[in-house]
C-alpha positions in Angstrom: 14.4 -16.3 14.7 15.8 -18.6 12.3 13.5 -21.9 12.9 9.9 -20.2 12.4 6.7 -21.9 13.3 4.1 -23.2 11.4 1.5 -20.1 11.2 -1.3 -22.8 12.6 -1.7 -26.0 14.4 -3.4 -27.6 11.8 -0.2 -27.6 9.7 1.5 -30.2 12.9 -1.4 -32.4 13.4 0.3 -35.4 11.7 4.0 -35.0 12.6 6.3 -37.1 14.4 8.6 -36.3 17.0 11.3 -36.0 14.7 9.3 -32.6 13.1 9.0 -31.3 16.9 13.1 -31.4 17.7 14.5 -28.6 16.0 12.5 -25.8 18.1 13.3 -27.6 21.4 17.1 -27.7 20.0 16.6 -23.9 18.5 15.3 -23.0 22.6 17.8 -24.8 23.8 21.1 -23.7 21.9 20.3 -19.8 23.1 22.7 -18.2 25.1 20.4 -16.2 27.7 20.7 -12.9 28.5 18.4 -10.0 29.3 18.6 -8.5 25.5 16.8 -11.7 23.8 15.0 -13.5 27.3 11.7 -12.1 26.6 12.2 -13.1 22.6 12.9 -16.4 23.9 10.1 -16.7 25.8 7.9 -15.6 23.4 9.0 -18.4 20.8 8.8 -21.2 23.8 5.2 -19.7 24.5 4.5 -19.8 21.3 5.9 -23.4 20.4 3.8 -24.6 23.8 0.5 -23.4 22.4 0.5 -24.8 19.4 1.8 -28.1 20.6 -1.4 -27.4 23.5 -3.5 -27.0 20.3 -2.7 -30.4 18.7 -3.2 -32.4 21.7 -6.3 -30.7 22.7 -7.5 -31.4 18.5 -6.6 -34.9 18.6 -8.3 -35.3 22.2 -11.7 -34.2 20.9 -11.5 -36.0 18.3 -12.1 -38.9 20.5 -14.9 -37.1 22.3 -17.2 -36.8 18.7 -16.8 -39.9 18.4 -15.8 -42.9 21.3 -15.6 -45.5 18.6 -13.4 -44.2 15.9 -10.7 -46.5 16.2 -8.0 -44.2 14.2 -8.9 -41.2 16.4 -8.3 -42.6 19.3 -4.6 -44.4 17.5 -3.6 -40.3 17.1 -4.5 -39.3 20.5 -2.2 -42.4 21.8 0.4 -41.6 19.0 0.2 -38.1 20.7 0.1 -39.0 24.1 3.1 -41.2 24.0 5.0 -39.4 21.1 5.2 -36.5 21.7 3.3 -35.1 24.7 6.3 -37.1 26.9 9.0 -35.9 24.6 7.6 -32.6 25.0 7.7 -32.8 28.8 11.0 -33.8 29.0 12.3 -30.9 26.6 10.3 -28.4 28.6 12.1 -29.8 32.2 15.3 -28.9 30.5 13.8 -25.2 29.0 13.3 -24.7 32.8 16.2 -25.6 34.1 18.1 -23.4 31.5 15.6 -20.3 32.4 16.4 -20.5 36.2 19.9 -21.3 35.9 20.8 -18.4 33.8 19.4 -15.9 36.6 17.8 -13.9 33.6 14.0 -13.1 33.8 11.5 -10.7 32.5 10.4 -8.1 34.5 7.2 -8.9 37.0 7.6 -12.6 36.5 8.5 -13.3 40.1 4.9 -15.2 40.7 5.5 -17.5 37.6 8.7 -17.9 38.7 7.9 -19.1 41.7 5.5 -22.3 39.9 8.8 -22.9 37.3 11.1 -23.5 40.9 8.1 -25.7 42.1 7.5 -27.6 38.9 11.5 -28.5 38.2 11.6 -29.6 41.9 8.9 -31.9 41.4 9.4 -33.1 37.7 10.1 -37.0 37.7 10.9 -38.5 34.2 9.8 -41.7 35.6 6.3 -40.2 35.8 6.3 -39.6 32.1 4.5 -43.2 31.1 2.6 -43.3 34.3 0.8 -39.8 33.3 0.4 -41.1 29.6 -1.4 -44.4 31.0 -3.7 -42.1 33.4 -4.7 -40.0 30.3 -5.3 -43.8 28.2 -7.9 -44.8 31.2 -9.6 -41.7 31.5 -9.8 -41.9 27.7 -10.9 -45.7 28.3 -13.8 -44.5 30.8 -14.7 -41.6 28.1 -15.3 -44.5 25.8 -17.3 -46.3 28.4 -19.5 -44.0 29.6 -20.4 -42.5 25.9 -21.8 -46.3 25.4 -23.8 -46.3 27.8 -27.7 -45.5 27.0 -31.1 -45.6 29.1 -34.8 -45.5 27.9 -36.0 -41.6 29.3 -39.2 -40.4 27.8 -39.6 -42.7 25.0 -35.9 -41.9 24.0 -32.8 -43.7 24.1 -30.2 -41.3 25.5 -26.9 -41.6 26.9 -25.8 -40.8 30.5 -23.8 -37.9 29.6 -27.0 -36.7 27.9 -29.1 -37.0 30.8 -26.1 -35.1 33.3 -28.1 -31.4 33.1 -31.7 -33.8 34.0 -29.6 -35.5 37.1 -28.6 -32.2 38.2 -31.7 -30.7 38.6 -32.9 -33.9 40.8 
């Protein structure tokens, strides 16, 4: 494959958009048949994980620390750069897969979830996701804040989850 991918995600952790394009173009300019659909696959799997592996760095990032201001600017960067983007591209990998009538032998299940997931994809949802992750992110923050006195120790509440558990 002529656009090859960076051997790790660590090598993507500060790119823009812009650096992302050229593999969705690559996936997209492919002419399917059954000779190069699993190939094709392969590199969109591929492309998927490590953009999974960026988002999921830059996420926990903001979990070590809730304050760390310039963590939490990559994992909006992220969210609204190129975690949308991404979406988007991927609605039109699908489309192309199940238009071209091509498929990979046993993938009838997975199949199945593409159909559902292009019938339900709504670009308008795009910035309404991103602002769900942004709260939840927002609560993260608020609840790793948050301390109590138990046994002569300041502790948070996520520290005390396993002792509320047991009660």
């Amino acid at each position: 494959m002529s656009h090859i991918l960076p051997k790790d995600s660590n090598q993507m952790m500060d790119w823009s958009w812009d650096n992302y394009i050229p593999f969705f173009n690559y996936l997209e300019g492919f002419a399917l048949n059954s000779d190069n659909i699993s190939d094709w696959m392969k590199y969109w799997s591929d492309i998927s994980e490590l953009i999974g592996e960026v988002g999921t760095s830059v996420y926990v990032s903001t979990t070590v620390d809730t304050t760390d201001e310039e963590a939490k600017a990559r994992y909006h960067k992220f969210l609204e750069e190129i975690s949308e983007n991404v979406s988007s591209r991927n609605q039109k990998l699908k489309i192309k897969f199940l238009k071209s009538k091509v498929s990979p032998a046993n993938f009838d299940i997975p199949l199945r979830g593409m159909k559902s997931e292009v019938d339900l994809f709504s670009e308008e949802n795009l910035p309404l996701l991103t602002s769900d992750a942004k709260l939840s992110k927002e609560y993260d923050e608020i609840i790793g804040s948050q301390t109590v006195k138990w046994n002569n120790e300041e502790v948070t509440l996520t520290q005390l989850s396993p002792i509320m558990l047991e009660t």
